[in-house]
Legacy VTK file of the C-alpha trace (Angstrom):
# vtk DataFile Version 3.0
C-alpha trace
ASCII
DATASET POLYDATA
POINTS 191 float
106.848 -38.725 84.044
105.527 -42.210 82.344
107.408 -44.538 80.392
104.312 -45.030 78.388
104.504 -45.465 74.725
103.960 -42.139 72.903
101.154 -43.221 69.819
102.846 -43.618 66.358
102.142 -40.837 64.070
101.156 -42.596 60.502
100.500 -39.924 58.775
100.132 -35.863 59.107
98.977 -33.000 57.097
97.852 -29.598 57.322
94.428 -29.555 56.265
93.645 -25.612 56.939
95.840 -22.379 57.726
95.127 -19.040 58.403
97.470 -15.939 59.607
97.971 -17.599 63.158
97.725 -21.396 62.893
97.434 -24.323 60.879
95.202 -27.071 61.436
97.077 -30.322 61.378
95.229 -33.936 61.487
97.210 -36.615 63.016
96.623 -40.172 62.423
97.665 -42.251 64.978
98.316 -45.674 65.905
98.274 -46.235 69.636
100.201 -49.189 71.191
97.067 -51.222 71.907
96.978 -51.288 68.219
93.756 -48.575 68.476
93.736 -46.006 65.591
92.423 -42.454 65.445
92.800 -38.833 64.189
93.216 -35.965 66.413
93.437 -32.415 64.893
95.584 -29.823 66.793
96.549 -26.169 65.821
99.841 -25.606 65.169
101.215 -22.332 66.382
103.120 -20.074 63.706
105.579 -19.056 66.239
108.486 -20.028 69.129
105.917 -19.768 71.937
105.160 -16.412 74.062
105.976 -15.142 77.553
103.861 -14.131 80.337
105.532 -11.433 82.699
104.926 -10.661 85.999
106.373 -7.400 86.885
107.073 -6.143 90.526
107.822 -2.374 90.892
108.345 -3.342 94.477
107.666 -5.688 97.033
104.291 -4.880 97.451
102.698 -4.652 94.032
102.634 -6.257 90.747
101.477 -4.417 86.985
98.663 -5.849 84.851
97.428 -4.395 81.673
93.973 -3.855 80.323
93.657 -5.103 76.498
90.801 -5.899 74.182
90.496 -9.781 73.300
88.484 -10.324 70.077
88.296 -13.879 71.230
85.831 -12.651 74.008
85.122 -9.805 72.653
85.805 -7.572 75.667
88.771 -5.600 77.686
90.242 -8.248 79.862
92.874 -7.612 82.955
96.081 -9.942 83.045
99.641 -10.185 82.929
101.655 -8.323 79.922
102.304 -11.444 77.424
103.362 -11.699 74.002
105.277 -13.863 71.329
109.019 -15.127 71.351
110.691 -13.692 68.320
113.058 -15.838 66.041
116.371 -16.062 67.835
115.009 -14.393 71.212
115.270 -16.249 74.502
112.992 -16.085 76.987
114.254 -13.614 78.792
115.129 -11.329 76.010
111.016 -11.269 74.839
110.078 -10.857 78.371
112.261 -7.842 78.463
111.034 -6.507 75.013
107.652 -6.868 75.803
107.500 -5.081 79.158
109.107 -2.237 77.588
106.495 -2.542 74.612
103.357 -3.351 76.645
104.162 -1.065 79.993
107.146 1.407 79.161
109.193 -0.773 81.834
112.349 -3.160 81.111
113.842 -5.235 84.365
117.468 -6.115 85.475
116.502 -9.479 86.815
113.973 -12.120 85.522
113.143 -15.489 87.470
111.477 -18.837 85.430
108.608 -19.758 86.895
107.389 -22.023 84.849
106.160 -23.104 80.877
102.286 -23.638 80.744
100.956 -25.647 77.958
98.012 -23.754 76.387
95.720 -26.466 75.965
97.976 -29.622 75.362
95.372 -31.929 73.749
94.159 -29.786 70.558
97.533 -26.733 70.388
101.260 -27.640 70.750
102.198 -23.807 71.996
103.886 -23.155 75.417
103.662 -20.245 77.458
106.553 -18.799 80.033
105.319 -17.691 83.145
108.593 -15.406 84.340
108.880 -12.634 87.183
110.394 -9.463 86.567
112.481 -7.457 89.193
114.832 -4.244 89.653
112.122 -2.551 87.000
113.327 0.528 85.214
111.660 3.021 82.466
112.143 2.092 79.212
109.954 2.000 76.009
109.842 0.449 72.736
106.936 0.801 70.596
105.137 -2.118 70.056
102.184 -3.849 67.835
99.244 -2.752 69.688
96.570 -1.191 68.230
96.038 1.091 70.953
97.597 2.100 74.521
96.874 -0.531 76.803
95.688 0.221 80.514
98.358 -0.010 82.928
97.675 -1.301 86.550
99.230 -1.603 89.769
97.646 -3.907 92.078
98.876 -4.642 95.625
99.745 -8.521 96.156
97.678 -8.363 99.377
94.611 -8.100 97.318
95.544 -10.852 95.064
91.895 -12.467 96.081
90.007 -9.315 94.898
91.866 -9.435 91.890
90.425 -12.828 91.718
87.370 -11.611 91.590
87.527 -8.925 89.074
84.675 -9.926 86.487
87.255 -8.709 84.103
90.057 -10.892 85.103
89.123 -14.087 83.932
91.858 -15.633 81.533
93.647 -19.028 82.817
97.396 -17.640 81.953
96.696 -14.793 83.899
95.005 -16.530 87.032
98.048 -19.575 86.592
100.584 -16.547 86.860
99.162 -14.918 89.952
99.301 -17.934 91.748
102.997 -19.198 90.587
104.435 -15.425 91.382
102.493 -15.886 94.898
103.969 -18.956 95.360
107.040 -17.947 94.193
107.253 -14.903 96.389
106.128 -16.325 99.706
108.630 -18.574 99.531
111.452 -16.490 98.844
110.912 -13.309 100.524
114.347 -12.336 100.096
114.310 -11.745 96.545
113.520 -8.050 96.814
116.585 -7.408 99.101
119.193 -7.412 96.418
116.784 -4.919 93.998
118.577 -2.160 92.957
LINES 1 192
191 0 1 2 3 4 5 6 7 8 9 10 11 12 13 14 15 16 17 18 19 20 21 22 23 24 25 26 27 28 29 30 31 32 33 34 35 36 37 38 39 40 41 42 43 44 45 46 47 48 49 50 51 52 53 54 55 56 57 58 59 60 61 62 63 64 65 66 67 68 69 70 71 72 73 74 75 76 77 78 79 80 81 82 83 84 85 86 87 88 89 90 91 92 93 94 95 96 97 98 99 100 101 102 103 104 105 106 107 108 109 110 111 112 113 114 115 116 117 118 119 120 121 122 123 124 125 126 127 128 129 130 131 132 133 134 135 136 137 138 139 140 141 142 143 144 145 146 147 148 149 150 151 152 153 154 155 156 157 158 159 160 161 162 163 164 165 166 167 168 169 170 171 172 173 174 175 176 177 178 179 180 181 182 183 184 185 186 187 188 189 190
């Protein structure tokens, strides 16, 4: 942490919106005295989750979605919005059972990305789910997504998927690795 002087915000406004964002311009007065205006998007929502789900000790799910963004179907981690009045937990449950017909019975924080800190203000939770069990809800999807196991040993290959390519989902990977290798024990008291 720094005990450096945030910029003073003179003035804000939204200057365009559309169904996701609004465009806000900032204009700032840094504590040199320096002025300047950023833009960032502003996110119409209470940030989103990012779930990685363990059936077992040995594997992990991922779905396969289209992203208009790219324009292609893209491999990661089942994600989605926090609605009003959810916690974290509670939209990381929902949207396991929406995205991959699975709820869980214990969920561990690993930790809240920023997107892209310098231009959006939204934050996405990067949690673990355990003790999996069937359950669905339907969800907003516009069609089924792909469901896929892949074993944690081949976390590399998965790496090198030319499909598997978004930042959340590579950050993920890497946290729930972390994560698990240093707590091995966290499968023992699964259900």
């Amino acid at each position: 942490m720094t005990n450096k002087q945030k910029p003073q915000i003179l003035q804000q406004k939204i200057v365009a919106r559309s169904l996701l964002f609004k465009v806000e311009q900032l204009n700032l007065q840094f504590s040199n005295g320096e002025r300047r205006v950023y833009e960032r998007l502003r996110g119409s929502g209470n940030g989103a989750v990012m779930i990685i789900a363990c059936p077992d000790v040995d594997s992990f799910y991922l779905v396969r979605e289209y992203c208009a963004g790219s324009d292609n179907y893209q491999l990661g981690f089942p994600k989605g919005g926090i609605d009003a009045g959810e916690s974290v937990v509670e939209a990381a449950n929902r949207e396991l059972k929406e995205e991959i017909g699975f709820g869980a019975k214990r969920f561990v924080s690993l930790k809240p990305l920023a997107l892209a800190p310098s231009h959006f203000n939204a934050t996405m939770h990067i949690v673990l789910a355990l003790d999996l069990y069937p359950e669905s809800l339907p969800g907003d999807e516009p069609e089924p997504l792909e469901l896929v196991r892949w074993l944690r040993c081949d976390s590399l290959a998965l790496l090198q998927q030319p499909d598997f390519t978004e930042a959340r989902s590579v950050a993920g990977l890497f946290l729930a690795q972390q994560y698990l290798e240093a707590n091995p024990d966290v499968f023992k008291s699964t259900a």
